[in-house]
N, C-alpha and C positions, 0 to 999 in steps of 0.2 A: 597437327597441333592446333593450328587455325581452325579447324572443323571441329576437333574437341571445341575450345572454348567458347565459338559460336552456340553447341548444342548446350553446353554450361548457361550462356547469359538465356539461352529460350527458356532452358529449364526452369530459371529463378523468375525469370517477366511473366511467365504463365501462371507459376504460383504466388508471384505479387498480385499482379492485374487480374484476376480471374473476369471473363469478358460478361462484358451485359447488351443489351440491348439496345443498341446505338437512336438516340435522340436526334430528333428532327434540327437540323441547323439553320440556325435564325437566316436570313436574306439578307446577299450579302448589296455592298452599294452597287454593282451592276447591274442587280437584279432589281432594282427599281426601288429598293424600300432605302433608304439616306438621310437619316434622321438627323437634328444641326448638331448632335454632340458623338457624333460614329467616328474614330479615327476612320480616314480614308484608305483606300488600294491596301496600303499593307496589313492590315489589321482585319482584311475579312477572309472566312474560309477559304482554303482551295483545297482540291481535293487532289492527292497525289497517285496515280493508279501503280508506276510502276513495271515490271514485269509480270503478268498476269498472270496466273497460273490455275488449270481444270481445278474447280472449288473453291478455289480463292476470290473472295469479296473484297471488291475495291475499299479499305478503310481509310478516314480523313486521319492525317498524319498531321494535321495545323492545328495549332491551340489558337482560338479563336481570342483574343486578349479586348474583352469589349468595355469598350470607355465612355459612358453615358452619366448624362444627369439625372439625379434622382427626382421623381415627382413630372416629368417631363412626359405631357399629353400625348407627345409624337411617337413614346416608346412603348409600344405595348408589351415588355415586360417589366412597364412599372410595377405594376401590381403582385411581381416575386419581391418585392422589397418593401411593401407597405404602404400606405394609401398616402395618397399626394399631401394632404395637411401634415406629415412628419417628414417629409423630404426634407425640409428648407426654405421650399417655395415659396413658402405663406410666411405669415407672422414678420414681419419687415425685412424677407430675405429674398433676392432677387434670387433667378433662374444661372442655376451653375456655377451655385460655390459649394454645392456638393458632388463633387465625381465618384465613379462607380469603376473600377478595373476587377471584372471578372476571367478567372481560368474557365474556359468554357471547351473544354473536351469530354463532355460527360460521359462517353462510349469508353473512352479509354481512361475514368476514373480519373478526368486533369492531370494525366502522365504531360511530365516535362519532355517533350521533343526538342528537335536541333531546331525547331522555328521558335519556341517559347522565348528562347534566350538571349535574341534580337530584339524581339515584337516589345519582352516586357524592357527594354533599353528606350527603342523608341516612345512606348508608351510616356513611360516616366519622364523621358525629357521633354515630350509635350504637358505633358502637366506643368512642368516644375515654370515653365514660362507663361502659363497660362494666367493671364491677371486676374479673372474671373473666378478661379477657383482659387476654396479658401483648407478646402479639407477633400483628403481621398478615402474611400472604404474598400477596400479588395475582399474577394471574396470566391470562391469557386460553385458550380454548376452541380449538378446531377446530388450523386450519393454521398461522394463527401470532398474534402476538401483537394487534397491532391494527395497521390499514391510515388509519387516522386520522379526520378530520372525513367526515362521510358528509356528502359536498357536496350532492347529491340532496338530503338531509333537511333540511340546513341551512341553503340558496342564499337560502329568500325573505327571512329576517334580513337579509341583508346588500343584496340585491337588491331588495326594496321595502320599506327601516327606515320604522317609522311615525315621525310628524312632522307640523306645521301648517305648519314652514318648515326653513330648514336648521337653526337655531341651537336647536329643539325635536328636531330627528332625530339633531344632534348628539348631544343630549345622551342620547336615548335607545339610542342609539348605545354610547354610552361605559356606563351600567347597565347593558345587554349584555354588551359584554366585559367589564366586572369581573365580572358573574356567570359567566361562563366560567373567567376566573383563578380564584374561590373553589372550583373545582369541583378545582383541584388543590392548590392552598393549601390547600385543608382535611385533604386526606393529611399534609403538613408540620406544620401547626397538630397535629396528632394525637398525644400525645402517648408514646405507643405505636411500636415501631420496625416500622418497614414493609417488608419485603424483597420486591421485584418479583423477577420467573424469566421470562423475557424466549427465547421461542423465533421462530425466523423471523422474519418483519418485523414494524420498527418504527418507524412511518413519522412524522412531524405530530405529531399530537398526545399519539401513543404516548411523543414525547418529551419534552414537557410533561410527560405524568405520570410516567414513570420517574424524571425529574431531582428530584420532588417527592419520592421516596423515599429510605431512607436507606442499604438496601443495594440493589445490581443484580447481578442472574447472569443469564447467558446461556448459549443454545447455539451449536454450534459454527455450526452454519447459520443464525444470526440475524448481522441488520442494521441499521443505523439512519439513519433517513435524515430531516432537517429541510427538508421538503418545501414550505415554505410561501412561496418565494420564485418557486417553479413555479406557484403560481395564482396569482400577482398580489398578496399582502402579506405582510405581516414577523407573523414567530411575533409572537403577543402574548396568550400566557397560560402563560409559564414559563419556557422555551426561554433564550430568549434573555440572561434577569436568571439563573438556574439554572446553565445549562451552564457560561458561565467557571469560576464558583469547584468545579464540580463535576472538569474534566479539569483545567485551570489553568494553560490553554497559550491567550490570548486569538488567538493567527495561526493553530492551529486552526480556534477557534469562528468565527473569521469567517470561513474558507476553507468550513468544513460549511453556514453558515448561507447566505454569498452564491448557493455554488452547487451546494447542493442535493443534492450527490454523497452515497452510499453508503457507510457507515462499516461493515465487516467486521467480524467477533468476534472476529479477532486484532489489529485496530489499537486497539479499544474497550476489549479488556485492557490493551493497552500504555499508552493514555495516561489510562486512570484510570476510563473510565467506569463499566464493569464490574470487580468484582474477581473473580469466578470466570468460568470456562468450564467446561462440561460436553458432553457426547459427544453426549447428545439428550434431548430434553424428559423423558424417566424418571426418569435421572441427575441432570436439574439440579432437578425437582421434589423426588424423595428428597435432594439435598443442601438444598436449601430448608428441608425440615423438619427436617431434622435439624440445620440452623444457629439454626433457630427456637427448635426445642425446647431450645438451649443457651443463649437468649440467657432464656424464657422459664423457666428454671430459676432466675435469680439474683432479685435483691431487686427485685423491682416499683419500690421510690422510689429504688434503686442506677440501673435502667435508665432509666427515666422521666427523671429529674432530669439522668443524661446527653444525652437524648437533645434536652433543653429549651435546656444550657448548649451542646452543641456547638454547636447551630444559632443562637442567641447571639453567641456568639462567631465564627460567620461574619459576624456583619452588624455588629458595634463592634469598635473596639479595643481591644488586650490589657488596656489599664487599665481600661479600663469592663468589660470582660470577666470578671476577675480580681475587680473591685468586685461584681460581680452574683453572680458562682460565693460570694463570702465569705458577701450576706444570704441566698441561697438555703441554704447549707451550713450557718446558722445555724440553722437549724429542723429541717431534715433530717438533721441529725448524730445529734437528738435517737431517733432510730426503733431500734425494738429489732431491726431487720434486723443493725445494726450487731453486735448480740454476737451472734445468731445466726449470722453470718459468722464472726465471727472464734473462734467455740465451735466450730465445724464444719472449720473450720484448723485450730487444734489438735486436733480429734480424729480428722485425714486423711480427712474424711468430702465427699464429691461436693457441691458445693452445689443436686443434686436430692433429698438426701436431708434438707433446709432445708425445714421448713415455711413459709414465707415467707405473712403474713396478704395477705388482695385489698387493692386501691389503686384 
């Protein structure tokens, strides 16, 4: 039975993932290149070989999750994101209030491995302390965006959970998946605005994580598909609690979720999930940053504190909602972002030309 459903999950990961041509991976910090905005040790490649076998190619099993500043001279793959005057850099914005958290497995089409689900945990919670940073943009590598759970990598989890009996495997069962849920909660928990740029497919769990962000762009050739009802269980790490109040058409979300179909870039604008479209990954990267760099100009406790109460206010109602916006506002009114705002009003001045203190 185990050997059946092993040759089951290859079957389907082969005709998800169809392989391409594995891309050269960036250098990692031992390798001598360490740029000041590379998360360290955990966050760069490693290559897992394994049991090796006559024909078999060593493949990297590590989603590379890289967190740099945009416009930053030291990264020479600034120039996948658009030339340095749109980063942020310029125009009264200082070096790294725009972050960058790319899926970078581009050989294995940003398949979600058992390392993604840690890396993007730590990522996130270095961001969300980071005073410096004012906005993040996610994004994925190679052909498109991500192809979702790398069932390969994933299958023995589910396929032999450890346990003494059921009611032990259960439960270990169940810390699994909430360890999987945190892995995208922790982008929402962030309180920092996250804007995902969503090229070509987006499959599983790709949509777990988009839905955990606060803005989404896409291109015009991207799709989204909640794929999880094709292997045999129901999303259960975002998807499903997410997406209603995110399009807000529940005969929708249950037509996408039962059966699995493919959602287009022009149905995905229409009913809410995306609010831009772009021509091709170029396009919607430079408008990325540049939507960044506008959001990451205004008052750090102006944005933040939005971005606390919106999400708030999804999940109670208007009175309690309204109650929590007054004690939050009671302290926060206090900040001198406030006359620098409204000094900079009157004096018809950009509010990048706001010094605004870190948060």
């Amino acid at each position: 039975m185990l050997d059946t459903l092993k040759k089951l999950f290859k079957f389907v990961v082969l005709n998800l993932h169809r392989p391409t041509l594995p891309s050269p991976i960036p250098a990692c910090p031992s390798q001598g290149r360490r740029g000041p905005d590379l998360i360290p040790a955990a966050l760069h490649a490693r290559r897992h070989a394994g049991d090796r076998k006559p024909g078999h190619r060593v493949v990297i099993t590590h989603i590379y999750t890289r967190l740099r500043q945009f416009g930053d001279a030291n990264s020479p793959e600034t120039a996948v994101f658009g030339p340095r005057e749109e980063s942020g850099a310029r125009g009264g914005n200082s070096h790294g209030r725009v972050k960058s958290a790319q899926l970078y497995r581009p050989e294995k089409r940003n398949a979600m491995n058992r390392a993604f689900w840690s890396e993007m945990v730590e990522c996130f919670s270095q961001i969300a302390v980071d005073a410096e940073c004012r906005v993040v943009v996610v994004s994925g590598a190679g052909k498109i965006f991500t192809a979702g759970i790398d069932l390969m990598d994933m299958s023995s989890d589910f396929i032999q959970p450890v346990g003494d009996d059921s009611a032990r495997t259960s439960w270990n069962l169940r810390r699994l998946i909430a360890k999987y849920q945190e892995t995208f909660s922790v982008i929402e928990k962030c309180p920092k605005p996250v804007v995902v740029a969503v090229h070509g497919a987006c499959i599983g769990g790709g949509v777990d994580l988009i839905t955990a962000c606060d803005i989404r762009l896409c291109t015009q050739d991207a799709w989204f598909q909640v794929k999880e009802v094709d292997i045999g269980l129901a999303a259960d790490v975002g998807t499903l609690q997410r997406l209603p109040s995110v399009i807000g058409s529940r005969s929708l979300v249950n037509e996408l979720a039962l059966t699995a179909r493919k959602m287009y870039s022009d149905e995905a604008k229409t009913c809410g999930l995306v609010s831009r479209v772009f021509p091709d990954k170029e396009a919607m990267l430079a408008g990325a940053l540049e939507l960044a760099g506008e959001i990451a100009a205004r008052s750090p406790v102006a944005v933040q504190g939005t971005k606390i109460n919106l999400i708030y206010s999804r999940d109670h109602s208007v009175a309690d909602s309204l109650d929590y916006m007054a004690t939050w506002n009671m302290s926060m009114l206090q900040t001198q972002d406030v006359l620098k705002s409204a000094q900079a009003a009157i004096e018809k001045k950009s509010p990048k030309e706001v010094p605004f203190s870190k948060l």
